[in-house]
C-alpha positions in Angstrom: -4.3 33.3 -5.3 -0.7 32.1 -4.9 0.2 30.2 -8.1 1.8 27.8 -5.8 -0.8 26.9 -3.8 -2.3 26.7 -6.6 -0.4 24.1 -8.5 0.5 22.3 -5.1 -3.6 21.2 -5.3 -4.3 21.0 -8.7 -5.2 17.2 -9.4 -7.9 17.6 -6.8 -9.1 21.1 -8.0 -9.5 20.2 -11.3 -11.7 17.3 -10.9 -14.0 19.7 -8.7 -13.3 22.3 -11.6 -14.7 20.5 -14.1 -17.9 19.1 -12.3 -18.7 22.6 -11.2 -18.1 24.4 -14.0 -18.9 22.0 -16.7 -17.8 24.5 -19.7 -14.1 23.8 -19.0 -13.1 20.9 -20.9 -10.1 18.4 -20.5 -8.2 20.3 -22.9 -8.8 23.6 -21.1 -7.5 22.0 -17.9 -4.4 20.1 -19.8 -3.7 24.0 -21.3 -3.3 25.6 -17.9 -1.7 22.6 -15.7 -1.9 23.9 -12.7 -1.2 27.6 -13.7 -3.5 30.2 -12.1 -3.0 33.0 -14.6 -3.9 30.4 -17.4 -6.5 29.2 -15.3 -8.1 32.5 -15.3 -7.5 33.2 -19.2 -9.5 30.1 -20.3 -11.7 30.7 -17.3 -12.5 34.3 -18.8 -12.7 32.3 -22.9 -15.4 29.9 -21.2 -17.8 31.7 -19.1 -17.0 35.3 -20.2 -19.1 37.5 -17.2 -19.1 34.5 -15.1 -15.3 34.9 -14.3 -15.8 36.9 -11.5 -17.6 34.1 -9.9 -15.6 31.3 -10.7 -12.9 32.9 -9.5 -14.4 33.6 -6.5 -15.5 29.8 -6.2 -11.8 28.9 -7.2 -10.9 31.5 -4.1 -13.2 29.7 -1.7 -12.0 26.6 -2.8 -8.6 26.7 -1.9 -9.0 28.8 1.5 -11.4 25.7 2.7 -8.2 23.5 1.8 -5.9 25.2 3.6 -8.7 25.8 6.7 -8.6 21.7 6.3 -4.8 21.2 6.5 -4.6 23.9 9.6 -7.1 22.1 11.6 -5.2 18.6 10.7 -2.3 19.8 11.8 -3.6 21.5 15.1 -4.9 17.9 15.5 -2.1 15.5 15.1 0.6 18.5 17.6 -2.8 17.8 20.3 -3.0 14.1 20.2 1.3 14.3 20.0 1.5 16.2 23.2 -0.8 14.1 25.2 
């Protein structure tokens, strides 16, 4: 994960965060503020041999993001060229 990306989406992520994975509290996501190395420290503190999969969620999380922002793009050049 790029820390930027990352931060760049982190007042969306962490309200999906912290529905999903309900351990995290406020304080948690105030700690690591957008930080994906912190992130993954409290992560690992909360759900211990869950990491792994919240990780992988986090992973899937942002790819669908930027999967959403490719396809918006590819839609506004289309409806520009016509």
């Amino acid at each position: 994960m790029d820390n930027n990306k990352f931060k760049g989406n982190w007042h969306e992520f962490k309200g999906e965060v912290k529905r999903k994975w309900g351990k995290l509290t406020d304080n948690d996501l105030l700690e690591c503020e957008g930080d994906y190395e912190k992130f993954l420290g409290i992560v690992q503190k909360r759900y211990g041999d869950e990491k792994d999969a919240v990780q992988s969620w986090a992973n899937d999380w942002y790819s669908e993001r930027e999967q959403e922002e490719i396809r918006r793009r590819h839609d506004t050049i289309s409806r520009n060229q016509v």
